[in-house]
mmCIF file of the N, C-alpha and C atoms, coordinates in Angstrom:
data_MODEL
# 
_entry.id   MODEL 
# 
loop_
_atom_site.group_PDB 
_atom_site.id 
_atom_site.type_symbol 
_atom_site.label_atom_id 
_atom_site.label_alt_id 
_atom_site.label_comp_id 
_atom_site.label_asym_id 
_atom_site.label_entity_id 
_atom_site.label_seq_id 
_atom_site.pdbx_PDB_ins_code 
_atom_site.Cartn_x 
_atom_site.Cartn_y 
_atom_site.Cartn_z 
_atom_site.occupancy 
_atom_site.B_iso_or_equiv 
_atom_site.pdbx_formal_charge 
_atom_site.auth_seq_id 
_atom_site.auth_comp_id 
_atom_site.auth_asym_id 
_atom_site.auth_atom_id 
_atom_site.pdbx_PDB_model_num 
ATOM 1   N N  . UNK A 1 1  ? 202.778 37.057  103.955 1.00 0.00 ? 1  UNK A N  1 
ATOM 2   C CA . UNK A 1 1  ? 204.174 37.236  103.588 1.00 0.00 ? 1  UNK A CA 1 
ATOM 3   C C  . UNK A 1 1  ? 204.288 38.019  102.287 1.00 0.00 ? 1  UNK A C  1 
ATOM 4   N N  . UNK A 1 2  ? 203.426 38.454  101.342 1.00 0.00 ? 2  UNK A N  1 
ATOM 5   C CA . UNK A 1 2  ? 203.480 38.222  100.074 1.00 0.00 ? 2  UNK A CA 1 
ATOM 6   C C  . UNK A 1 2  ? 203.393 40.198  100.170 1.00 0.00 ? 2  UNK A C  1 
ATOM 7   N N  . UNK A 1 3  ? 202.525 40.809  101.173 1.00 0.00 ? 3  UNK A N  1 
ATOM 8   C CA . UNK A 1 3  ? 202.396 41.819  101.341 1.00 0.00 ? 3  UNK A CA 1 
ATOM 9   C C  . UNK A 1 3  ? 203.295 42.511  102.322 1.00 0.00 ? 3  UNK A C  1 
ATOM 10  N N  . UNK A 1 4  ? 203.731 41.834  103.449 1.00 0.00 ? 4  UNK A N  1 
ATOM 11  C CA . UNK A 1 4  ? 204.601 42.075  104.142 1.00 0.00 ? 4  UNK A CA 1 
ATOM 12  C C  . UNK A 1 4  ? 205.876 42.601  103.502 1.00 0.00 ? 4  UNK A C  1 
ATOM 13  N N  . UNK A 1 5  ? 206.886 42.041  102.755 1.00 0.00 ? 5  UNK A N  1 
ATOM 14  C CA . UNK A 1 5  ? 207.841 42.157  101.644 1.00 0.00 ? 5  UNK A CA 1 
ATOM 15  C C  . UNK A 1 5  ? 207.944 43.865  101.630 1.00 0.00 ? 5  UNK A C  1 
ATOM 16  N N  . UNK A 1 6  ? 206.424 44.108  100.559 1.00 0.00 ? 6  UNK A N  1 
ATOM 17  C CA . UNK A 1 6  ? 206.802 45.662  100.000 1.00 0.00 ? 6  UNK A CA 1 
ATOM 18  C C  . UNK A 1 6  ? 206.311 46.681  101.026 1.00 0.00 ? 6  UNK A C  1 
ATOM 19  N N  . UNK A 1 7  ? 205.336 46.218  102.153 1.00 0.00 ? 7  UNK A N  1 
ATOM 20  C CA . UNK A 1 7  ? 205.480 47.174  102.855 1.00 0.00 ? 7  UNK A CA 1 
ATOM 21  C C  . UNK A 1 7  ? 206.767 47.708  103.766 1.00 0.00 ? 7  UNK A C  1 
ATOM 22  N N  . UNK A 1 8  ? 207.878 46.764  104.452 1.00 0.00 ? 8  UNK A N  1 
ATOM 23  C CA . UNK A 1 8  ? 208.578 46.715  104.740 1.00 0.00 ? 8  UNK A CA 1 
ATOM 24  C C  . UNK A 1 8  ? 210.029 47.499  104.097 1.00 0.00 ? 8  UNK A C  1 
ATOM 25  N N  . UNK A 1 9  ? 209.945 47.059  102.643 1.00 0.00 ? 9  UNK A N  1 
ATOM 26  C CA . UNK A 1 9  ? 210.682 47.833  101.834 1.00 0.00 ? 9  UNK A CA 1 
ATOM 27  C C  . UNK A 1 9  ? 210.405 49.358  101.645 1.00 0.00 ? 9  UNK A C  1 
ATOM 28  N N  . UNK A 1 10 ? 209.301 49.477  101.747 1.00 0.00 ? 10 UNK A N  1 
ATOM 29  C CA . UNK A 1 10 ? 208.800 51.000  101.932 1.00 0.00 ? 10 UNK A CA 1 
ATOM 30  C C  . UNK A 1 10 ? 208.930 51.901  103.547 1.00 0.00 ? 10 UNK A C  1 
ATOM 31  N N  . UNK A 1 11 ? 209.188 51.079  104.596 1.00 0.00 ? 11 UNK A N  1 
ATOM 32  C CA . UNK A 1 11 ? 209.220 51.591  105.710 1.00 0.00 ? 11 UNK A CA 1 
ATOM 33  C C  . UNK A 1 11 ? 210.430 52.006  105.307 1.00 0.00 ? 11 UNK A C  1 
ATOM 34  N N  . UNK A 1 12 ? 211.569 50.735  104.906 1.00 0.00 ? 12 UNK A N  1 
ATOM 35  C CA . UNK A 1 12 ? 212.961 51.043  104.940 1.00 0.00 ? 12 UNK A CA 1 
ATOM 36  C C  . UNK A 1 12 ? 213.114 52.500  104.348 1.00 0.00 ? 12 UNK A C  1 
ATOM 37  N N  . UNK A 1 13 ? 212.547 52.512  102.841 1.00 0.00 ? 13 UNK A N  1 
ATOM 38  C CA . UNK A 1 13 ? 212.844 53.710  101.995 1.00 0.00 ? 13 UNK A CA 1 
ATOM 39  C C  . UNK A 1 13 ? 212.076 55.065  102.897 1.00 0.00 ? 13 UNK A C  1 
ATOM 40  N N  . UNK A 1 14 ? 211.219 54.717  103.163 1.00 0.00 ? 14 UNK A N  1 
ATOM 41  C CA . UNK A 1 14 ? 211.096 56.206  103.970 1.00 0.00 ? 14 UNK A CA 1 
ATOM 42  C C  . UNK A 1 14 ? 211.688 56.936  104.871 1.00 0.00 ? 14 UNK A C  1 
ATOM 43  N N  . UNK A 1 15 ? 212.578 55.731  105.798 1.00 0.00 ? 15 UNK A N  1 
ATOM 44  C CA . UNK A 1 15 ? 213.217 55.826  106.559 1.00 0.00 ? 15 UNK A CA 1 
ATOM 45  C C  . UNK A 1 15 ? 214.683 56.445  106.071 1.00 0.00 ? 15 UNK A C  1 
ATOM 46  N N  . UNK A 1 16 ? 214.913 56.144  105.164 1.00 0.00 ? 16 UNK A N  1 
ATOM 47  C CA . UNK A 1 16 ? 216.307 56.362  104.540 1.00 0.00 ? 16 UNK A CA 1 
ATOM 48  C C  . UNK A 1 16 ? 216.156 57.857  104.059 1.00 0.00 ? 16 UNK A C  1 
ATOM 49  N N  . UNK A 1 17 ? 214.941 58.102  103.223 1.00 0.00 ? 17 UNK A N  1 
ATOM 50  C CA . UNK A 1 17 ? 214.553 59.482  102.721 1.00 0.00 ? 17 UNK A CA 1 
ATOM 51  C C  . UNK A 1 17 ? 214.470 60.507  103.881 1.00 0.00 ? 17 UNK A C  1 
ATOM 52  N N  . UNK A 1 18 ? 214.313 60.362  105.570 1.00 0.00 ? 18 UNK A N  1 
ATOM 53  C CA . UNK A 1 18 ? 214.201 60.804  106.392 1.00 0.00 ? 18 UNK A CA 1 
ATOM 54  C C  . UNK A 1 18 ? 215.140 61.512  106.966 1.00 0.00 ? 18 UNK A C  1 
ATOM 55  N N  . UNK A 1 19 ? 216.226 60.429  106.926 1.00 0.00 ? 19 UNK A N  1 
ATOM 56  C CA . UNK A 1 19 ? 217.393 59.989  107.566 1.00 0.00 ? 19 UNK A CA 1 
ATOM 57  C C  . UNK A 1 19 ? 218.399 61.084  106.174 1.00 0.00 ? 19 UNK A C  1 
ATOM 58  N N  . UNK A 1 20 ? 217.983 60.918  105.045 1.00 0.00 ? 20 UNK A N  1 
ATOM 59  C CA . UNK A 1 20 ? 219.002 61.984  104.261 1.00 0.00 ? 20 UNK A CA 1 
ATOM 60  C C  . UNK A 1 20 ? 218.523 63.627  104.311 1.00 0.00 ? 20 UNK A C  1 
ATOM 61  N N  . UNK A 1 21 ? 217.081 63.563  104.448 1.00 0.00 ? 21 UNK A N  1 
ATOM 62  C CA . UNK A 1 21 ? 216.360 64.647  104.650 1.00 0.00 ? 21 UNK A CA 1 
ATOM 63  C C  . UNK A 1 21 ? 217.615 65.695  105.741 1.00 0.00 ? 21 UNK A C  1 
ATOM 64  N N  . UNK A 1 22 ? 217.734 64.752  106.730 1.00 0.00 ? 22 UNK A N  1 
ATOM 65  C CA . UNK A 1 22 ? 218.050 65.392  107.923 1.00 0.00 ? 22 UNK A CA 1 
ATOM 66  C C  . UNK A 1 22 ? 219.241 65.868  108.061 1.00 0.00 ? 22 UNK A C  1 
ATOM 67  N N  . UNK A 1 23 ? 220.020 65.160  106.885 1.00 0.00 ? 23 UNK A N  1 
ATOM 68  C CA . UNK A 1 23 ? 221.750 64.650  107.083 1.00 0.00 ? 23 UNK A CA 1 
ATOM 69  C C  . UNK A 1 23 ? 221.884 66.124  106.177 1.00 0.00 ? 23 UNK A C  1 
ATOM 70  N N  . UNK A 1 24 ? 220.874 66.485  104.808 1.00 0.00 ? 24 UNK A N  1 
ATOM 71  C CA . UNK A 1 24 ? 220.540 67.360  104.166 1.00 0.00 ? 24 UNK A CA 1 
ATOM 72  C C  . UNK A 1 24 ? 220.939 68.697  104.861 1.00 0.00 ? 24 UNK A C  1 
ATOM 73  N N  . UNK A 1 25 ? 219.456 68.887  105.963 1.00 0.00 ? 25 UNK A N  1 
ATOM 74  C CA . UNK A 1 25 ? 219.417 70.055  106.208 1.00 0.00 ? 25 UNK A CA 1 
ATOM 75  C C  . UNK A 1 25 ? 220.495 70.312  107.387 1.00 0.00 ? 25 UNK A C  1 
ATOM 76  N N  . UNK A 1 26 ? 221.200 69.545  108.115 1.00 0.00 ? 26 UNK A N  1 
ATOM 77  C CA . UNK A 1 26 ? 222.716 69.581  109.293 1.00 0.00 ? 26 UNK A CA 1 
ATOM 78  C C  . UNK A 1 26 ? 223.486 70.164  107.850 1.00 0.00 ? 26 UNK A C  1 
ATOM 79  N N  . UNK A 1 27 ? 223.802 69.721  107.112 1.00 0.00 ? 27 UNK A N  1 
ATOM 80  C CA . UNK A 1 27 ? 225.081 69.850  105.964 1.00 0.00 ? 27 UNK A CA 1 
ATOM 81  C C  . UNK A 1 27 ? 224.535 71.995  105.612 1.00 0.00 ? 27 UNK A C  1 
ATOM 82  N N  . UNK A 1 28 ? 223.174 71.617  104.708 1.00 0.00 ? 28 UNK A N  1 
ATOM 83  C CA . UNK A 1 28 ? 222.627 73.162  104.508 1.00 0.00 ? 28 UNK A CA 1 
ATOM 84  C C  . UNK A 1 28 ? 223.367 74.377  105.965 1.00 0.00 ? 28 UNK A C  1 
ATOM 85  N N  . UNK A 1 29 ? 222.955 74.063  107.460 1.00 0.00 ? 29 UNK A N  1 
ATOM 86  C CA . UNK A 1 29 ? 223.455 74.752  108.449 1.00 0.00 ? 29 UNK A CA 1 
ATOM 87  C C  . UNK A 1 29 ? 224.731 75.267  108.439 1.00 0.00 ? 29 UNK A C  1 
ATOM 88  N N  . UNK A 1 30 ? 225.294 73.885  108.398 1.00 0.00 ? 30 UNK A N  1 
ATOM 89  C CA . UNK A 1 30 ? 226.816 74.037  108.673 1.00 0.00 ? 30 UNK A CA 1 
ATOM 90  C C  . UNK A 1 30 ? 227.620 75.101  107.916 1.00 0.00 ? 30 UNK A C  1 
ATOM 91  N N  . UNK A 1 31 ? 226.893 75.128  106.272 1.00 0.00 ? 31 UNK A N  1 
ATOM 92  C CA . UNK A 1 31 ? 227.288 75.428  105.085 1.00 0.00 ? 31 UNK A CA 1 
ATOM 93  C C  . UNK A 1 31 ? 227.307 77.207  105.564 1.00 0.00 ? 31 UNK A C  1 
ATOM 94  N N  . UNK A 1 32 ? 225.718 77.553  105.812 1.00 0.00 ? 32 UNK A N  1 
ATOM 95  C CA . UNK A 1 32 ? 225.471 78.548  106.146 1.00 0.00 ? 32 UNK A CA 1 
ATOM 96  C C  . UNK A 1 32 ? 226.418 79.591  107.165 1.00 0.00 ? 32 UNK A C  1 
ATOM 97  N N  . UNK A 1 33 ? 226.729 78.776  108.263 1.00 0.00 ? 33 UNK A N  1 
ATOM 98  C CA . UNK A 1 33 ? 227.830 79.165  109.543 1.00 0.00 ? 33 UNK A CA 1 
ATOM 99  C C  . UNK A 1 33 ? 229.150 79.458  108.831 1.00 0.00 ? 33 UNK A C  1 
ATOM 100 N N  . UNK A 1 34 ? 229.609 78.410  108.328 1.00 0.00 ? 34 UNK A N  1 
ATOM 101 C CA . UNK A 1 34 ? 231.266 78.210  107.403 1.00 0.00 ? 34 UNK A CA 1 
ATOM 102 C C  . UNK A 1 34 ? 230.884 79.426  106.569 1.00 0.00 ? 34 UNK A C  1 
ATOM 103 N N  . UNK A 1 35 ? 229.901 79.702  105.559 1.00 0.00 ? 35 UNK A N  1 
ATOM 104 C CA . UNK A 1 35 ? 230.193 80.921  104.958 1.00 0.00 ? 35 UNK A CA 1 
ATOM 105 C C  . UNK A 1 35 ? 229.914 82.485  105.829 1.00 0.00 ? 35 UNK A C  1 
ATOM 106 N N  . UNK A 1 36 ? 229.055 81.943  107.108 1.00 0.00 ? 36 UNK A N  1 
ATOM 107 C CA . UNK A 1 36 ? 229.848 83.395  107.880 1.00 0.00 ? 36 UNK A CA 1 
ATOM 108 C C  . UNK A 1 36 ? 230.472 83.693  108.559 1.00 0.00 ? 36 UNK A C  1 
ATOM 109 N N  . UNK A 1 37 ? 231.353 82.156  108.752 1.00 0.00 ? 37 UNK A N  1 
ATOM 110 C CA . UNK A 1 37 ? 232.494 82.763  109.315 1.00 0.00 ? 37 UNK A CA 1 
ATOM 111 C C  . UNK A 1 37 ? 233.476 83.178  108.461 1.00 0.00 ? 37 UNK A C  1 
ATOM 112 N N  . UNK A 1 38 ? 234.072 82.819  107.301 1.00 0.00 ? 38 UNK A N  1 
ATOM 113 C CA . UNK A 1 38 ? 234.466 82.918  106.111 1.00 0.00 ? 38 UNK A CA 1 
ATOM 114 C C  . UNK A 1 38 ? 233.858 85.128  105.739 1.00 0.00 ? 38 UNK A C  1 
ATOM 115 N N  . UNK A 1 39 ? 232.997 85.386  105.992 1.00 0.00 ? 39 UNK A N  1 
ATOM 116 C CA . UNK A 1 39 ? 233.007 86.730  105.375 1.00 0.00 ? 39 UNK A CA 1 
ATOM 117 C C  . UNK A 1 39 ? 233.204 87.430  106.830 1.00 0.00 ? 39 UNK A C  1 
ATOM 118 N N  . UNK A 1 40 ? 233.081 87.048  107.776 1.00 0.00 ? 40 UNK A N  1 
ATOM 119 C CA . UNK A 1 40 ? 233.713 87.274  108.950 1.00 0.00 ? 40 UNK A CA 1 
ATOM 120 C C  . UNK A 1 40 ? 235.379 87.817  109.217 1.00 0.00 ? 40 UNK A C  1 
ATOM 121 N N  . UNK A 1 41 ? 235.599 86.635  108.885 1.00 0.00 ? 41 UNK A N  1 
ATOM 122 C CA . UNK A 1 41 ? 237.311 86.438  108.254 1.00 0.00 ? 41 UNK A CA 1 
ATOM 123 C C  . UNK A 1 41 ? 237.945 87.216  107.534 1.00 0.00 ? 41 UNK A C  1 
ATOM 124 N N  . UNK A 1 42 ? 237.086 87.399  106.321 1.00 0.00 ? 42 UNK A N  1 
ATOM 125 C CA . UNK A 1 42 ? 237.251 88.529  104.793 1.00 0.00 ? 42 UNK A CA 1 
ATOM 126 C C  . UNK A 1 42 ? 237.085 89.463  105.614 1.00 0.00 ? 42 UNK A C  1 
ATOM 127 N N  . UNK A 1 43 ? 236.227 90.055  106.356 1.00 0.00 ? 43 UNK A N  1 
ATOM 128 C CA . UNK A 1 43 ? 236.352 91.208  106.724 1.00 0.00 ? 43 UNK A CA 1 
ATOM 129 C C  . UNK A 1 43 ? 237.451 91.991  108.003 1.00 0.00 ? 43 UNK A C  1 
ATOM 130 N N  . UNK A 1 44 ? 237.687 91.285  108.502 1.00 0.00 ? 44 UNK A N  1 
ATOM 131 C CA . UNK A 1 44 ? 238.937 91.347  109.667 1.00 0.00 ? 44 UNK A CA 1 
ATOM 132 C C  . UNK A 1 44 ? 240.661 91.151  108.836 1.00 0.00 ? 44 UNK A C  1 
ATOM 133 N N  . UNK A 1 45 ? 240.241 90.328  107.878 1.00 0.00 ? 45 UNK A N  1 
ATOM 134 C CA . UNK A 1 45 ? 241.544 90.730  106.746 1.00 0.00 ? 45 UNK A CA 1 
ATOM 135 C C  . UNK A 1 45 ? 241.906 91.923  106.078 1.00 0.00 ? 45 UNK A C  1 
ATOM 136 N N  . UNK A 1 46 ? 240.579 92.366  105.830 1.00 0.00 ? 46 UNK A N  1 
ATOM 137 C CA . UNK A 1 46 ? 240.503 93.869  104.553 1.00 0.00 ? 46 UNK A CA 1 
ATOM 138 C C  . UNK A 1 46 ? 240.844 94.768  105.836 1.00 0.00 ? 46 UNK A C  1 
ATOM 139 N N  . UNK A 1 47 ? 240.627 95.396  107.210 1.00 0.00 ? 47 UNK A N  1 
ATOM 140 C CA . UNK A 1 47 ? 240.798 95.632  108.142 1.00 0.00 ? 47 UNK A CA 1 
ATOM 141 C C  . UNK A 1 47 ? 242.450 95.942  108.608 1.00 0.00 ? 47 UNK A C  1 
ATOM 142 N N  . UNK A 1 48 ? 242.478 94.548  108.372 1.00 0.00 ? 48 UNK A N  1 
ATOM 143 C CA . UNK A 1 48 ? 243.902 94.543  108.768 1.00 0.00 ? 48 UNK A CA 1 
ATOM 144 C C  . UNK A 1 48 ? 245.228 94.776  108.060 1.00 0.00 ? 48 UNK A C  1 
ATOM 145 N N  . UNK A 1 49 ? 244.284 94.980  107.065 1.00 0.00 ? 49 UNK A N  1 
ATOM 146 C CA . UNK A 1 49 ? 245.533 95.131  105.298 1.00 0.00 ? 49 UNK A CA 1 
ATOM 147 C C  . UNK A 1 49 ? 245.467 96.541  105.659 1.00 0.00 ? 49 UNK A C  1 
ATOM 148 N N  . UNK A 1 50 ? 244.626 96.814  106.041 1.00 0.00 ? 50 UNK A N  1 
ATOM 149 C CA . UNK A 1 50 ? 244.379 98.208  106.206 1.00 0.00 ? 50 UNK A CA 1 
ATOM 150 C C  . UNK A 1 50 ? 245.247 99.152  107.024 1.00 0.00 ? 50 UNK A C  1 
ATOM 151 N N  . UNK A 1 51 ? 245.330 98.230  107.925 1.00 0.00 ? 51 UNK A N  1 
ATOM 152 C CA . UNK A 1 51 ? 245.910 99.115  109.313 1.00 0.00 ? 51 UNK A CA 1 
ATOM 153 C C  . UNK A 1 51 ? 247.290 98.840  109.134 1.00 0.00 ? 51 UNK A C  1 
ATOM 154 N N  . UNK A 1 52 ? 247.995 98.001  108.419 1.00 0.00 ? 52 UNK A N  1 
ATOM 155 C CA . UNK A 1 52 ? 249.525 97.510  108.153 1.00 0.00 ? 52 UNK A CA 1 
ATOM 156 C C  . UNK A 1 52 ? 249.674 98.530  107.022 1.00 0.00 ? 52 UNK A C  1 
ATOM 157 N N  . UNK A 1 53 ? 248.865 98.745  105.999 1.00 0.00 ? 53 UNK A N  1 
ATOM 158 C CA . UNK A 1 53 ? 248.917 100.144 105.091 1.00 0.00 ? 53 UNK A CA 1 
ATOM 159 C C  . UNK A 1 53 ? 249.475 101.357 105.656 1.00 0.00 ? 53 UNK A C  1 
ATOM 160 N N  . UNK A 1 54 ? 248.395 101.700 106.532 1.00 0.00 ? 54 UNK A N  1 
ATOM 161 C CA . UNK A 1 54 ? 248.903 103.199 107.079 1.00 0.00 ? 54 UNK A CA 1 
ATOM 162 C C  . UNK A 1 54 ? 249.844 102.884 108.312 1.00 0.00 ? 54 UNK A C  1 
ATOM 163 N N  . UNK A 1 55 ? 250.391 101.630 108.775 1.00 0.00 ? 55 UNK A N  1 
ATOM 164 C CA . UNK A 1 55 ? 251.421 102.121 109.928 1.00 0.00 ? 55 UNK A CA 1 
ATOM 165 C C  . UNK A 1 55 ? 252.631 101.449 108.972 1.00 0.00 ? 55 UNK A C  1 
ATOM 166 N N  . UNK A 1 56 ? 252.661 101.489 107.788 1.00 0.00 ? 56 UNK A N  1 
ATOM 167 C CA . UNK A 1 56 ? 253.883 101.391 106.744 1.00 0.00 ? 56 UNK A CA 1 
ATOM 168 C C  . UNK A 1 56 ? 254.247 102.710 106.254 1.00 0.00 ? 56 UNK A C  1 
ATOM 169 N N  . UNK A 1 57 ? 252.844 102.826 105.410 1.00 0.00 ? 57 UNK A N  1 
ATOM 170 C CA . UNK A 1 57 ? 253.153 104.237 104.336 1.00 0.00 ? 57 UNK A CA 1 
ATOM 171 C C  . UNK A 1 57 ? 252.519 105.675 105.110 1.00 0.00 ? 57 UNK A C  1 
ATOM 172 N N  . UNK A 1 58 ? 252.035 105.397 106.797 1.00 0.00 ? 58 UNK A N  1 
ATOM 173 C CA . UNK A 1 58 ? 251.635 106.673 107.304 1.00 0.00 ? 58 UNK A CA 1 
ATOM 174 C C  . UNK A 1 58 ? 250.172 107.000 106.862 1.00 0.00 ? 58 UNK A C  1 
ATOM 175 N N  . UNK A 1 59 ? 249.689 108.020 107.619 1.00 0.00 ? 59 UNK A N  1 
ATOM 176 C CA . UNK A 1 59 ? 248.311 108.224 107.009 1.00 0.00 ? 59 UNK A CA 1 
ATOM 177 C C  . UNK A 1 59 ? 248.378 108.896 105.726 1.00 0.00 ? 59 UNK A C  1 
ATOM 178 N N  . UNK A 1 60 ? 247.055 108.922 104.691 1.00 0.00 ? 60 UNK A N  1 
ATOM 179 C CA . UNK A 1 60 ? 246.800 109.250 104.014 1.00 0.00 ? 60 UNK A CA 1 
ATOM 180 C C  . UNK A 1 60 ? 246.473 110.623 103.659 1.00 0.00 ? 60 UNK A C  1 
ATOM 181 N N  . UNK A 1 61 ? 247.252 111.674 102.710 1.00 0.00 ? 61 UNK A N  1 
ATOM 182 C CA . UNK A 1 61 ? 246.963 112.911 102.782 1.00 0.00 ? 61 UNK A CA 1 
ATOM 183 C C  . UNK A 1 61 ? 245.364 113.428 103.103 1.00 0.00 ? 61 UNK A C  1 
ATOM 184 N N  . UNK A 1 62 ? 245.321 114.669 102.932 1.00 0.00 ? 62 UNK A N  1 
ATOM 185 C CA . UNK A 1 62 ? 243.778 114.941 102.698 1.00 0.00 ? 62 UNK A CA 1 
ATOM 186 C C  . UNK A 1 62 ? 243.728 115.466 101.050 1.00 0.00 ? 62 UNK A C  1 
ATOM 187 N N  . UNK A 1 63 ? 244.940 115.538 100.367 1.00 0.00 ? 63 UNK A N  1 
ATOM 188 C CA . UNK A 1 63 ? 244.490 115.736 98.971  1.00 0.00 ? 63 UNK A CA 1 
ATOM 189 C C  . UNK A 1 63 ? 244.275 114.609 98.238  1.00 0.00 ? 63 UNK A C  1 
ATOM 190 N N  . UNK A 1 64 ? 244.505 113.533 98.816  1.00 0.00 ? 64 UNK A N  1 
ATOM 191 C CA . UNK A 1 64 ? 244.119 112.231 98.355  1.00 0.00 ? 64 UNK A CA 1 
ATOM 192 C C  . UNK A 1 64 ? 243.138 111.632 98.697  1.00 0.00 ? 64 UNK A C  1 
ATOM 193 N N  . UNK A 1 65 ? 242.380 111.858 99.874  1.00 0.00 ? 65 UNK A N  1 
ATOM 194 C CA . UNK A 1 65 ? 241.319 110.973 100.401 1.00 0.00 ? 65 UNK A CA 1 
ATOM 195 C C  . UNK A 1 65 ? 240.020 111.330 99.204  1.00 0.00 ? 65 UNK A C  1 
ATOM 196 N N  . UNK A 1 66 ? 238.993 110.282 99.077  1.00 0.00 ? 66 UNK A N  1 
ATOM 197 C CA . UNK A 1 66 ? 237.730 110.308 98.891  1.00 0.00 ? 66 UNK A CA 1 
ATOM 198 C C  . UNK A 1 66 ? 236.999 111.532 99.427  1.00 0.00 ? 66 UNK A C  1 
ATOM 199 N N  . UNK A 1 67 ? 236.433 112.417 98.546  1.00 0.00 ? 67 UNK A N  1 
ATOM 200 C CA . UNK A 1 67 ? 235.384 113.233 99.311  1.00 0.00 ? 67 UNK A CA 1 
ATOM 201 C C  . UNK A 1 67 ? 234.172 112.231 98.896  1.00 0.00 ? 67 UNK A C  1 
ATOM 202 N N  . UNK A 1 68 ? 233.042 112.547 100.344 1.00 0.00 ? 68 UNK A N  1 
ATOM 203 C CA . UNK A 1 68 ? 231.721 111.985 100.089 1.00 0.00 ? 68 UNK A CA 1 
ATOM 204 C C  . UNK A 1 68 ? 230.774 113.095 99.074  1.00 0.00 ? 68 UNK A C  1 
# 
C-alpha cells in the first residue's frame, strides 16, 4: 500500500500531462485554420473594396496608375 499511493499518483499525472498535451496541440490546429481563414477573409475584403472603388469612381486613369 505504501508504494502503491505514489505510483498511482504518477499514472494519474501522466495521464493528465497527456490528456493536456493533446487538448494543446487540437487548440495549436484550430488556431492555425482560424488564422487562415481570417487572411482568407482579409483578402476577399481588400478585393472587394476594390471592385466597389472602381464601379463608384470608374476605372482608374492611365496617368494615374503605378508603372512597374
Amino acid at each position: 500500500m505504501n508504494k502503491v499511493l505514489p505510483l498511482a499518483a504518477l499514472i494519474i499525472a501522466l495521464g493528465l500531462i497527456l490528456f493536456l498535451y493533446q487538448r494543446l496541440r487540437n487548440t495549436e490546429t484550430a488556431l492555425e485554420m482560424a488564422q487562415k481563414r481570417f487572411n482568407d477573409c482579409e483578402q476577399v475584403n481588400f478585393q472587394l473594396q476594390n471592385q466597389l472603388v472602381q464601379a463608384t469612381r470608374g476605372p482608374v486613369p492611365d496617368s494615374l496608375k503605378v508603372r512597374d
